[in-house]
PAGUNU-736155 format. One record per residue (C-alpha): residue number from 1; residue in three letters; x, y, z. Coordinates in nm, 4 decimals. Example, Ala and Ser with C-alpha at 12.3 -4.5 7.8 and 13.67 -1.06 7.14 Angstrom:
2
{atom 1 'ALA' {1.2300 -0.4500 0.7800}}
{atom 2 'SER' {1.3670 -0.1060 0.7140}}
END
This chain:
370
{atom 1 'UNK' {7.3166 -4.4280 -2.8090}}
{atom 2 'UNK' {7.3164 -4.7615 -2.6183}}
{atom 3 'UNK' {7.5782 -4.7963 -2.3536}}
{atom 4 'UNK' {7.8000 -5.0964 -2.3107}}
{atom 5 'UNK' {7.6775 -5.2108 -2.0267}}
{atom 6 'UNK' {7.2904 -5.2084 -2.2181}}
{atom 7 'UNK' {7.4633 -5.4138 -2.5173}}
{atom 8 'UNK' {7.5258 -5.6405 -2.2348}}
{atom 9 'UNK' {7.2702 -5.7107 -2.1090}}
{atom 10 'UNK' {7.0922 -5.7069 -2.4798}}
{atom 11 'UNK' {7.2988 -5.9904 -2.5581}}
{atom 12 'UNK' {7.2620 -6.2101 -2.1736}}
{atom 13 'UNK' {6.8870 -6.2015 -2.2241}}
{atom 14 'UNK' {6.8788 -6.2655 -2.5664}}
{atom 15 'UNK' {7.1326 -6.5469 -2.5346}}
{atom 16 'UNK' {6.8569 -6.7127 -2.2272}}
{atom 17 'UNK' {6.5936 -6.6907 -2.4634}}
{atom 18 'UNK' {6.7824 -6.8720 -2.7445}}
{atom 19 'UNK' {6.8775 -7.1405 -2.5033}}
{atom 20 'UNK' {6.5839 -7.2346 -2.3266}}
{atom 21 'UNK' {6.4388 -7.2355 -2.7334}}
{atom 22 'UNK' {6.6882 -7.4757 -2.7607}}
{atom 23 'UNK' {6.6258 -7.6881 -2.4955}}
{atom 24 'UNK' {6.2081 -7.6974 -2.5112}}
{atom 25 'UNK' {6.1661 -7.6507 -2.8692}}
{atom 26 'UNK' {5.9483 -7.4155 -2.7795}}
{atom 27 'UNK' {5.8942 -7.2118 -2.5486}}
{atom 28 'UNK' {5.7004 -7.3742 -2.2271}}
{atom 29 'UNK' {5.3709 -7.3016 -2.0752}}
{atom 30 'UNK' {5.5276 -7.1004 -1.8232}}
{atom 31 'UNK' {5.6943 -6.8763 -2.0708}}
{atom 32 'UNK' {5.4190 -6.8067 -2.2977}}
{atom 33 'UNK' {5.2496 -6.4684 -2.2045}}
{atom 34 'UNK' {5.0113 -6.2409 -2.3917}}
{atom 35 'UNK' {5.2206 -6.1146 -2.7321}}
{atom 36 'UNK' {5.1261 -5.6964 -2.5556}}
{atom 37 'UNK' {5.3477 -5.8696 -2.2661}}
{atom 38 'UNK' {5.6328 -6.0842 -2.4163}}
{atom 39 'UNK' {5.7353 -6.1209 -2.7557}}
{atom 40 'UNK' {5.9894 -6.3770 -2.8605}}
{atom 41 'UNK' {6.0698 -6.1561 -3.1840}}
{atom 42 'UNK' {6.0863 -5.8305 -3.0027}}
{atom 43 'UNK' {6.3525 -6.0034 -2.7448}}
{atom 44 'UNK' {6.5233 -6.1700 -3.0031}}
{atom 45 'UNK' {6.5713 -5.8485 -3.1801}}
{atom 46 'UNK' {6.3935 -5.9429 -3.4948}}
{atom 47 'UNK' {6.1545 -5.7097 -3.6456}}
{atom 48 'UNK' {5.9403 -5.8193 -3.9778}}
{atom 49 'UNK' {5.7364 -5.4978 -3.9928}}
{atom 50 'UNK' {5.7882 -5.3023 -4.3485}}
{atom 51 'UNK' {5.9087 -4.9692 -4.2526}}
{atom 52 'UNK' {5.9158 -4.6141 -4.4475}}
{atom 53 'UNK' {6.2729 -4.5135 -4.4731}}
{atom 54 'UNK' {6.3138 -4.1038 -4.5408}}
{atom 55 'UNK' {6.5079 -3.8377 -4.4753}}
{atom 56 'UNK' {6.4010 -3.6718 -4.1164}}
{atom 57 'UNK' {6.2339 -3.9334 -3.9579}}
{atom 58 'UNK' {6.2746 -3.9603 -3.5638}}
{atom 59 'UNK' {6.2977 -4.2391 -3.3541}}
{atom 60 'UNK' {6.0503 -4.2655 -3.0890}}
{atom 61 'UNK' {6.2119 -4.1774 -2.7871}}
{atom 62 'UNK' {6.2876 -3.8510 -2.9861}}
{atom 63 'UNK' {5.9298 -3.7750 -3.0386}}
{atom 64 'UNK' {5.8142 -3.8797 -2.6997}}
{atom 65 'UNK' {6.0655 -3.6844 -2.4914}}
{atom 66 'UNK' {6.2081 -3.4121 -2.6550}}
{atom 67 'UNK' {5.8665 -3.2497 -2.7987}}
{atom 68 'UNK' {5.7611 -2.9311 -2.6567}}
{atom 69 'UNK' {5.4417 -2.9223 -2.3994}}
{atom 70 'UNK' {5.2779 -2.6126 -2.4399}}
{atom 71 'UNK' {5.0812 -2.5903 -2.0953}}
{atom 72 'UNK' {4.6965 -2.4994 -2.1287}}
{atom 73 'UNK' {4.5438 -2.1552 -2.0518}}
{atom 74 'UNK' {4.1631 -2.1120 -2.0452}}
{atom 75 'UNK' {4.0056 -1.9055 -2.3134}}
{atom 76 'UNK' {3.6278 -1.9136 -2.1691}}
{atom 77 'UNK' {3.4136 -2.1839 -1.9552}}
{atom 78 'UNK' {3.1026 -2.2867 -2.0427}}
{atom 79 'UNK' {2.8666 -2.3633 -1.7218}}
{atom 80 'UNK' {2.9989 -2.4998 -1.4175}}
{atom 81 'UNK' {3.1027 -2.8717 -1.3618}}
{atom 82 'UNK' {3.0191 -3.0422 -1.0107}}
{atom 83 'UNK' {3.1830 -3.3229 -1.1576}}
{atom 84 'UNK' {3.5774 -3.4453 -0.9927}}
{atom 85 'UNK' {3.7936 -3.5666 -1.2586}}
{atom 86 'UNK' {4.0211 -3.8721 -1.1273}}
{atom 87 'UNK' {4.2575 -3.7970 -1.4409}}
{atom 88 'UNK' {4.2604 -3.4010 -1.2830}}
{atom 89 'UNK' {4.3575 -3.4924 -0.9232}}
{atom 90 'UNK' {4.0170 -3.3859 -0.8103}}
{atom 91 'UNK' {3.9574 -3.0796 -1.0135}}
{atom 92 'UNK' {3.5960 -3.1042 -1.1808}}
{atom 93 'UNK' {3.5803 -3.2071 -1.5315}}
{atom 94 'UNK' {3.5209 -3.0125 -1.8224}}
{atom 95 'UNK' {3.4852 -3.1248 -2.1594}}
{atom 96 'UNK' {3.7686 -2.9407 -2.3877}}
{atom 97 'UNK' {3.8121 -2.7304 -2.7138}}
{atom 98 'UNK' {4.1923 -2.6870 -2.7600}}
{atom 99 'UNK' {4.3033 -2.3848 -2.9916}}
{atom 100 'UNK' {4.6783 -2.4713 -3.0597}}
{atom 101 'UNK' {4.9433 -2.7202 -3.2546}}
{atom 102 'UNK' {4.8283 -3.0648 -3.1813}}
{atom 103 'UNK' {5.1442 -3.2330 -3.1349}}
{atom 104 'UNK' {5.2632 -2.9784 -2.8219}}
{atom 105 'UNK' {4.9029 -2.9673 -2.6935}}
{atom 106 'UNK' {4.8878 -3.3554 -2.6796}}
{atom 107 'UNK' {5.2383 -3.3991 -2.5503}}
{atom 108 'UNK' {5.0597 -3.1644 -2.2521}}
{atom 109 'UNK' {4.7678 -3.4396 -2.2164}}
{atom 110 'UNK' {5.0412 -3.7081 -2.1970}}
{atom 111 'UNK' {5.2768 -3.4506 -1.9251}}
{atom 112 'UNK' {4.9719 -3.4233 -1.7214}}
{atom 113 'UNK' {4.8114 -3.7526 -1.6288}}
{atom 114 'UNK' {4.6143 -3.8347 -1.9564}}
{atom 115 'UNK' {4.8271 -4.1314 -2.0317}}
{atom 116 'UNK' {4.6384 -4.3866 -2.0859}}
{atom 117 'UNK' {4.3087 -4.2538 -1.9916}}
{atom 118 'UNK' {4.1944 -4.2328 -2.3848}}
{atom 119 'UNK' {3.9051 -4.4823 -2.4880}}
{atom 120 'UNK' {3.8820 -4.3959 -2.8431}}
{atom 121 'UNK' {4.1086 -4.1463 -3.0897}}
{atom 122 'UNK' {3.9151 -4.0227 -3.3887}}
{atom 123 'UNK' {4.1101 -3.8468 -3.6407}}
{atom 124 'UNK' {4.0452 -3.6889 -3.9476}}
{atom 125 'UNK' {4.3887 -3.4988 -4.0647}}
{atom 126 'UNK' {4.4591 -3.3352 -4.3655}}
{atom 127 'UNK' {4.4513 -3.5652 -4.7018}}
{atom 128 'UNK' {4.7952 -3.3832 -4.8456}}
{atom 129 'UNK' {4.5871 -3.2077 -5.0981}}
{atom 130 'UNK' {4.7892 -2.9155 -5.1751}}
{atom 131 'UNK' {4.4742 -2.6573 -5.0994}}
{atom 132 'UNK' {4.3495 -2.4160 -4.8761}}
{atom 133 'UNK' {3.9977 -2.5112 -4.7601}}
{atom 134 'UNK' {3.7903 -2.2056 -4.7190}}
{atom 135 'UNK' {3.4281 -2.0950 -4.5547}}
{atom 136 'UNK' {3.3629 -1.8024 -4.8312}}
{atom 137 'UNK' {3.6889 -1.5809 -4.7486}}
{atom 138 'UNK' {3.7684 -1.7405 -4.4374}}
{atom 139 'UNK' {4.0390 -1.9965 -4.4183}}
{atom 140 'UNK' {3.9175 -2.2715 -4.2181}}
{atom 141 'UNK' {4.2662 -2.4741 -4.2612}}
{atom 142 'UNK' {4.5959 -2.5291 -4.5028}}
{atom 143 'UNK' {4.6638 -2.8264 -4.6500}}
{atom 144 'UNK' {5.0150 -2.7812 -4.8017}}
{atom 145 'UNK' {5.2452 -3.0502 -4.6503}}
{atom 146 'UNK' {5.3107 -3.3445 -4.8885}}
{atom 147 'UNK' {5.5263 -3.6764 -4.8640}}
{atom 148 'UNK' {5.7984 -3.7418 -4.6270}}
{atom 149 'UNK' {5.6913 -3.3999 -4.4593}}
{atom 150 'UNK' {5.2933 -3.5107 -4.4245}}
{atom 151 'UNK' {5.4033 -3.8643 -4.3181}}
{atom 152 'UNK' {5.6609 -3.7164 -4.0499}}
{atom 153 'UNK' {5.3734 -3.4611 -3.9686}}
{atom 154 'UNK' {5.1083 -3.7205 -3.8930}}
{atom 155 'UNK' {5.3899 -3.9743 -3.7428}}
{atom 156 'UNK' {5.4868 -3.7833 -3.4660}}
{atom 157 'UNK' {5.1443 -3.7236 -3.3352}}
{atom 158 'UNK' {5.0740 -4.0762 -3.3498}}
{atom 159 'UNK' {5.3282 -4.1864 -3.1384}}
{atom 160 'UNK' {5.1537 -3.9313 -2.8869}}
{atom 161 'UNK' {4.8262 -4.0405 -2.9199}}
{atom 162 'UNK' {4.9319 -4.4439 -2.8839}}
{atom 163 'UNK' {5.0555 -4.3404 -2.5078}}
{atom 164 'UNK' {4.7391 -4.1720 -2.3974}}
{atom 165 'UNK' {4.5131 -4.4482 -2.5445}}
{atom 166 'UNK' {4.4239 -4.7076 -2.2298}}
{atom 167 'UNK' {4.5171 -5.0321 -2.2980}}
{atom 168 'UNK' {4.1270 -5.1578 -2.4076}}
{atom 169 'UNK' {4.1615 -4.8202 -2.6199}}
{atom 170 'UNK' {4.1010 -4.7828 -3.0193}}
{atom 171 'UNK' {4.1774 -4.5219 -3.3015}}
{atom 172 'UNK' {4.0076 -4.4403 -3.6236}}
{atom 173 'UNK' {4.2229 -4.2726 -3.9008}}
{atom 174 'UNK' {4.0362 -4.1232 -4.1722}}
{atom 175 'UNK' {4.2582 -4.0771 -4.5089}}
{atom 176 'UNK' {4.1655 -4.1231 -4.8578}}
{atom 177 'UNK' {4.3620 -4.2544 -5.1593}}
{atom 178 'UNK' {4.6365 -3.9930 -5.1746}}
{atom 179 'UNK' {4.8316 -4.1403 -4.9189}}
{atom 180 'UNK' {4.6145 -4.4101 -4.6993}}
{atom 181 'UNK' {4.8724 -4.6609 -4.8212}}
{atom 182 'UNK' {5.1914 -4.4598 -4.6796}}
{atom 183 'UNK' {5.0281 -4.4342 -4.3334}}
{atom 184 'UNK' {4.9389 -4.7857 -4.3103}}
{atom 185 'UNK' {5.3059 -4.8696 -4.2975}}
{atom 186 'UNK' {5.3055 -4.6218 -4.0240}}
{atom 187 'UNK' {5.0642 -4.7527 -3.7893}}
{atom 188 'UNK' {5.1943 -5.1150 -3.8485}}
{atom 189 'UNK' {5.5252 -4.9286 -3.7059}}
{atom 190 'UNK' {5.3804 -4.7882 -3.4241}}
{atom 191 'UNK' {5.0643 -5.0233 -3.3317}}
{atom 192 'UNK' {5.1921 -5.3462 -3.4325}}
{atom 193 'UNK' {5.0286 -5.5008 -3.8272}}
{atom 194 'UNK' {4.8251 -5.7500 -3.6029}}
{atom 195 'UNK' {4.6872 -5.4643 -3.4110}}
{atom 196 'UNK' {4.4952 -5.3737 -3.7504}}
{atom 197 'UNK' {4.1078 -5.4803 -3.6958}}
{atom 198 'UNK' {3.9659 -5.3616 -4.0008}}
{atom 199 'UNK' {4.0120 -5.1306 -4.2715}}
{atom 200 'UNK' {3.6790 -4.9739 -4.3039}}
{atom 201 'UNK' {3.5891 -4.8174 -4.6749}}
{atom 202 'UNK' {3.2907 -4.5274 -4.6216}}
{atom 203 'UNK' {3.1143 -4.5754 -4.9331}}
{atom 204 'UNK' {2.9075 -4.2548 -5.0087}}
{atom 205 'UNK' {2.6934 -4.1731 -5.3237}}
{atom 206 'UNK' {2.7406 -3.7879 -5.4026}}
{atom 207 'UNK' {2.6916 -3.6704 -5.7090}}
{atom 208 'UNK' {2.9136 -3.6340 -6.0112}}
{atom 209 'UNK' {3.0452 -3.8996 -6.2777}}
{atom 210 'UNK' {3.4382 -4.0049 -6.3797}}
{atom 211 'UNK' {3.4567 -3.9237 -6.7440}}
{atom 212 'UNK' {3.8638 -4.0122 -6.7336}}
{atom 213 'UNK' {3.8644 -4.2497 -6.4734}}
{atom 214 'UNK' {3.6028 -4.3702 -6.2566}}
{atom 215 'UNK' {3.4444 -4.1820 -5.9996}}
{atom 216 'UNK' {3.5855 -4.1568 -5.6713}}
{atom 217 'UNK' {3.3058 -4.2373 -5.3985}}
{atom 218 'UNK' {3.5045 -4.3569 -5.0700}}
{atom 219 'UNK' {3.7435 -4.2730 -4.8246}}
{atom 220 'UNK' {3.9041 -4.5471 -4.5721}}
{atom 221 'UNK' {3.9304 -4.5643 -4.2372}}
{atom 222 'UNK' {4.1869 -4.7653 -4.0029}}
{atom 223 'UNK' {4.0700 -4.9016 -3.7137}}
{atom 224 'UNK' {4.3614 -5.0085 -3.4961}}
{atom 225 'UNK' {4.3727 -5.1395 -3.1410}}
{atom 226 'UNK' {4.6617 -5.0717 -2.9093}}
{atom 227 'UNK' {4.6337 -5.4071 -2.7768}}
{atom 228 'UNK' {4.4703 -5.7686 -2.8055}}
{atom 229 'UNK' {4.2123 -5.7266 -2.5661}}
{atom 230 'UNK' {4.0220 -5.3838 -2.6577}}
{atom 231 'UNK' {3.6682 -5.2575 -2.6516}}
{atom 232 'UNK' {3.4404 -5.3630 -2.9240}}
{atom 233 'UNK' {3.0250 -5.3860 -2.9678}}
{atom 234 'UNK' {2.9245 -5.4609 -3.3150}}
{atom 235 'UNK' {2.5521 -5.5610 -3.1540}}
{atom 236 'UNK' {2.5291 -5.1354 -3.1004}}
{atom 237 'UNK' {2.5343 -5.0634 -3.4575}}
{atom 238 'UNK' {2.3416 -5.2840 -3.7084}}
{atom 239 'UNK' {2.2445 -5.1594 -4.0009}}
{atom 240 'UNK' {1.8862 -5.1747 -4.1211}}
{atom 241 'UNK' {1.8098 -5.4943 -4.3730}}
{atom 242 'UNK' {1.7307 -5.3705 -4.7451}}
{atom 243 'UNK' {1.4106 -5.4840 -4.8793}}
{atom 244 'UNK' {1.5739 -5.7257 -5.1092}}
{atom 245 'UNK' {1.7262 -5.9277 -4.8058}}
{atom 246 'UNK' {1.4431 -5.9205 -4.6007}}
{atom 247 'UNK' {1.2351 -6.0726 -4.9368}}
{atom 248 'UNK' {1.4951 -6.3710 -4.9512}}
{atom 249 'UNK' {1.4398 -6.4223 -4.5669}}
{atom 250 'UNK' {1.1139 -6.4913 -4.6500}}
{atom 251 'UNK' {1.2049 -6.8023 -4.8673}}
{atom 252 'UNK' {1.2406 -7.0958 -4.6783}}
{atom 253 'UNK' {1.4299 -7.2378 -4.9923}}
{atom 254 'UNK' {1.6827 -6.9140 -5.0646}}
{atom 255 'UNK' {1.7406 -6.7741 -4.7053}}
{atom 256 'UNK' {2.0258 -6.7747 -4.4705}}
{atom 257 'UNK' {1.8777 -6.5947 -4.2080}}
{atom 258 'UNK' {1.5708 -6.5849 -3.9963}}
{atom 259 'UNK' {1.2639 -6.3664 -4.1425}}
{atom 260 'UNK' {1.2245 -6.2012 -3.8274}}
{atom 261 'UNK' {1.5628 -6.0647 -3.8122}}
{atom 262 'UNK' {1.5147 -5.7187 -3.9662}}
{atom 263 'UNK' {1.8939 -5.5936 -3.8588}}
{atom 264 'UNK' {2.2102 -5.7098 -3.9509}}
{atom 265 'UNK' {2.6172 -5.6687 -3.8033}}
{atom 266 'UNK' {2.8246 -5.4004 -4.0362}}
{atom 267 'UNK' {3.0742 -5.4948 -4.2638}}
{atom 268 'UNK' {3.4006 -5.3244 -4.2950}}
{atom 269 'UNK' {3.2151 -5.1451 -4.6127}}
{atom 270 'UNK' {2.9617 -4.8489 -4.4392}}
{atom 271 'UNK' {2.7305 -4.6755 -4.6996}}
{atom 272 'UNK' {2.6503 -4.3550 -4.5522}}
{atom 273 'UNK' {2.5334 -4.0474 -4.7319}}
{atom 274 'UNK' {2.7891 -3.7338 -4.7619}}
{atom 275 'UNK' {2.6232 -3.4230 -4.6198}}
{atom 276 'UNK' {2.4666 -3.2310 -4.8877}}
{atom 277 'UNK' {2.4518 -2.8473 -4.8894}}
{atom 278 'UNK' {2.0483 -2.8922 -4.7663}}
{atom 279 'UNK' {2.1605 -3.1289 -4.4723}}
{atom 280 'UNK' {2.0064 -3.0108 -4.1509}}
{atom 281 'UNK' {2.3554 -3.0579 -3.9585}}
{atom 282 'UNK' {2.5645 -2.8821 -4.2074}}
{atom 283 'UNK' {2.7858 -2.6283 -4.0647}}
{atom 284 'UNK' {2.9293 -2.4667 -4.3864}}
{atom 285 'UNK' {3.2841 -2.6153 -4.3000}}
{atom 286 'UNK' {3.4584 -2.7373 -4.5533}}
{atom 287 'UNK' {3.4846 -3.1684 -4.5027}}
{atom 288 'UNK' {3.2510 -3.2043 -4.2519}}
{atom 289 'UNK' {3.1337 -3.5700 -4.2017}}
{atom 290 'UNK' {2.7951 -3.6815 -4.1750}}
{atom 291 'UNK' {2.7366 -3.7494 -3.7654}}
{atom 292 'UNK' {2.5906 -4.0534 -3.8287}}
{atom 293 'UNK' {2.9959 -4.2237 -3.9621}}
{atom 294 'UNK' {3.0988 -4.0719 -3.5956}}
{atom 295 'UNK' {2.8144 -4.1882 -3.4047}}
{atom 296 'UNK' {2.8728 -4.5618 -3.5225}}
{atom 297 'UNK' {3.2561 -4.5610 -3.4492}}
{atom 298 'UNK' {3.1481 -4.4081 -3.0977}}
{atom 299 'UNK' {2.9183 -4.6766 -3.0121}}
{atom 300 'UNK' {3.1371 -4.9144 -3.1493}}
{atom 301 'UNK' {3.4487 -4.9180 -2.9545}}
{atom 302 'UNK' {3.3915 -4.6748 -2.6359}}
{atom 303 'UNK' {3.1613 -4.6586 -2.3478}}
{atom 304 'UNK' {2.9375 -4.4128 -2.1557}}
{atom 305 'UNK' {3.1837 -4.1622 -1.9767}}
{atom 306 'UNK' {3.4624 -4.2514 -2.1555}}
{atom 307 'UNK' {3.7646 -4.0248 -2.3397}}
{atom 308 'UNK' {3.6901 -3.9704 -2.6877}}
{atom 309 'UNK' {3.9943 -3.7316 -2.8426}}
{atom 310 'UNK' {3.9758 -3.5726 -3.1800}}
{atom 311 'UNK' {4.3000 -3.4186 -3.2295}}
{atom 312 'UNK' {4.2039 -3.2408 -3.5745}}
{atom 313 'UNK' {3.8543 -3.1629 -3.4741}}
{atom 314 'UNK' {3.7794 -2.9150 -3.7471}}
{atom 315 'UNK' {3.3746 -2.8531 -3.7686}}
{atom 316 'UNK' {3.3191 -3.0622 -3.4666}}
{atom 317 'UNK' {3.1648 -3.3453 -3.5301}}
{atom 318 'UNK' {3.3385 -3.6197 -3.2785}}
{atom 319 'UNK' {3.2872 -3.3946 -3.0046}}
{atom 320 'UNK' {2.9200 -3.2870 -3.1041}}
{atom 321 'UNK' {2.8478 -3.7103 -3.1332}}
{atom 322 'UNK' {3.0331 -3.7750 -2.8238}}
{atom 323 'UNK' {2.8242 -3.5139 -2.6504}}
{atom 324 'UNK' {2.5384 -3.6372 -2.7450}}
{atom 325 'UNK' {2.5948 -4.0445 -2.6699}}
{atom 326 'UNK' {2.7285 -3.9182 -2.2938}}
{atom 327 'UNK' {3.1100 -3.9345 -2.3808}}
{atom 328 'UNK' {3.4229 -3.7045 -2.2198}}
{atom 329 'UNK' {3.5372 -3.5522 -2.5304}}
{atom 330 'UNK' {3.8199 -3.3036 -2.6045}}
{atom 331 'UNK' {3.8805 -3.1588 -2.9426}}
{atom 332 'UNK' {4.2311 -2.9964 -3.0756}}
{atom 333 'UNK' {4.2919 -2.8268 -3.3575}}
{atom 334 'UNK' {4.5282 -2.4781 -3.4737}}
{atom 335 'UNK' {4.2242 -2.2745 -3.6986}}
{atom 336 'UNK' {3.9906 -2.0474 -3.5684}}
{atom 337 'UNK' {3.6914 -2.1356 -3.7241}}
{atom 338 'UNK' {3.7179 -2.4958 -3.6158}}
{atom 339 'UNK' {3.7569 -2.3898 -3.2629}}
{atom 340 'UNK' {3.4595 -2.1574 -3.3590}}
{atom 341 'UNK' {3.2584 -2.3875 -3.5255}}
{atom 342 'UNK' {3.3126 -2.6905 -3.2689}}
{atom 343 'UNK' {3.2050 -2.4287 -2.9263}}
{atom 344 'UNK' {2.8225 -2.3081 -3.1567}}
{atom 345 'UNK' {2.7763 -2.6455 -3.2306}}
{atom 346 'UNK' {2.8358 -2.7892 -2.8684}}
{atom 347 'UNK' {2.6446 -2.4672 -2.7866}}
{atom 348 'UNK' {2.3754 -2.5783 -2.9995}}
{atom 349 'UNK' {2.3045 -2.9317 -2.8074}}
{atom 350 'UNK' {2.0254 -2.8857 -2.5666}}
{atom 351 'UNK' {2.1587 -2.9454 -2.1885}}
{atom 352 'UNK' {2.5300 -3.0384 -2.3235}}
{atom 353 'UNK' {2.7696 -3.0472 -2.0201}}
{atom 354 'UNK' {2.9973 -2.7533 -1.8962}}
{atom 355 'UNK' {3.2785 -2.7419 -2.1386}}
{atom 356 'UNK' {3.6011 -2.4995 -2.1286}}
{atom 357 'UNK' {3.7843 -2.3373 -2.4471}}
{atom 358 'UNK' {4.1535 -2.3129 -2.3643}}
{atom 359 'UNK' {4.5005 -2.2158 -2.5454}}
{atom 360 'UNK' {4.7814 -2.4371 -2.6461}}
{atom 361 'UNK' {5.0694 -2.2147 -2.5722}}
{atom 362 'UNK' {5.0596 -1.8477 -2.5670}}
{atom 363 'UNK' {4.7680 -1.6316 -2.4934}}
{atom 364 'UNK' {4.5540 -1.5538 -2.7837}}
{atom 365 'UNK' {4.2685 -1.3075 -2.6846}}
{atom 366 'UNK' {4.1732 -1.2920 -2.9886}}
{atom 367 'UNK' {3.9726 -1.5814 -2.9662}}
{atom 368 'UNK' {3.7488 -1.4502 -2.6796}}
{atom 369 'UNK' {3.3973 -1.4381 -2.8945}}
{atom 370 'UNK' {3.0712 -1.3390 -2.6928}}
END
């Protein structure tokens, strides 16, 4: 609760504001900083942002400080890192597979000098389905939470993950339609609505045909940044031209683009395949994406060396891609087989850098696999 002396002050500066407004018209040169640095609505109190109301939602300082940080504990190292880690204190750096609740394991990161050291946030969270995904009879996750409770879920984490991105930093939400349009409300609360760069739609052609409605063939994908200036290289990731566009370029009376130009920028629409059950990567967990949606959102907005985190890393395929494009990675996530899954498939990369399986919280041997 705000003391009196805070209302106080509240009111002096907002009462400055209002009359140098007044005396300018606007505000002058002087005054006018980047909107990350001062906002005129923000110290004027007034917020236009469309909020979720309902009932157990926290207020941010809530999340922030009171969540529990369940300190790390190492499980098993693989090889042996000559590299110093500046966000360590010195200590060489190991790429990470966290077994444990994400929200106390990245309230940890955030305790113990990750803030702001995150490039890029890829996360890929339960869709509020209801199910239990299984790998034949072994449960790879649970899916049971479902409105105010998945929206709270996914909201606290968020908050979390917004104060270890670095200020140039981007995340990637992956939802589909179940409930893509409640979370958008909730990153416009906690990034800002102008902070939205694109909302991506992965397009992919499985099999199967709607015979009551039409078929469903896409998921979307938020790309946020947490502030104006952020990393971004389109020029890493154009797409191939289809034969059809490359015959117009050919037509000096029909083309828009140069016949030599065989590659093209994305769109916010990506058509890449889903893995089918013959696909060389395939790992036999259930919703595994293709590596080839990771390895363009990689390239996209991060750089060599950088901090990718997954935070719901399930078969492993952000930290397999940011292996594999010379990224930091760590990967969270509470199931077994995910942790199992991610460690054979960083395993699996020739000459992949020393990387250490640890616990969120307490001990669990159990997890010790030779």
């Amino acid at each position: 609760m705000a003391t009196k002396q805070q209302n106080l002050d509240d009111h002096k500066i907002k009462k400055e504001v209002l009359e140098v407004v007044k005396k300018y018209g606007k505000l002058p040169v002087d005054f006018r900083f980047d909107n990350d640095i001062f906002d005129l609505n923000k110290a004027l109190g007034v917020d236009k942002t469309a909020k979720l109301l309902y009932d157990g939602k926290k207020d941010k300082r809530t999340i922030i400080d009171k969540t529990i940080s369940a300190p790390f504990q190492e499980i098993r190292k693989f090889g042996i890192s000559k590299e110093k880690s500046e966000i360590e204190k010195g200590k060489n750096w190991y790429n990470k597979l966290i077994y444990g609740d994400n929200l106390q394991a990245l309230k940890y990161l955030l305790d113990n000098g990750y803030k702001e050291q995150v490039r890029l946030i890829y996360i890929d969270p339960p869709f509020a389905t209801k199910s239990d995904f299984k790998n034949g009879e072994v449960k790879a996750y649970r899916d049971k939470l479902e409105g105010a409770e998945f929206i709270e879920f996914l909201r606290e984490r968020l908050f979390l993950m917004r104060e270890l991105l670095a200020d140039d930093g981007s995340i990637y939400l992956h939802l589909d339609q179940k409930m893509s349009h409640y979370i958008k409300l909730v990153l416009d609360e906690i990034f800002g609505k102008e902070k939205l760069r694109n909302e991506i739609i992965w397009h992919y052609e499985t099999g199967g045909v709607g015979k009551t409605k039409f078929a469903k063939k896409h998921d979307t994908i938020f790309f946020y940044s947490k502030c104006n200036s952020y990393l971004f290289y389109p020029e890493r990731v154009k797409d191939q031209r289809t034969e059809k566009s490359l015959k117009r370029a050919q037509n000096p009376t029909g083309a828009r683009i140069l016949s030599s130009d065989k590659l093209k920028y994305p769109m916010d629409v990506w058509n890449i395949q889903a893995l089918n059950p013959m696909e060389k990567e395939r790992l036999d967990y259930p919703t595994q994406k293709p590596e080839k949606l990771l390895e363009r959102i990689i390239k996209a907005s991060s750089n060599e060396n950088d901090l990718v985190l997954d935070a719901f890393v399930g078969s492993g395929t952000t930290c397999g891609v940011a292996e594999k494009l010379n990224r930091k990675w760590i990967g969270i996530d509470a199931g077994k087989l995910a942790i199992y899954t991610s460690q054979k498939r960083i395993l699996d990369i020739k000459n992949h850098k020393p990387f250490i399986v640890m616990n969120s919280g307490l001990l669990r041997k159990c997890l010790v696999k030779n």
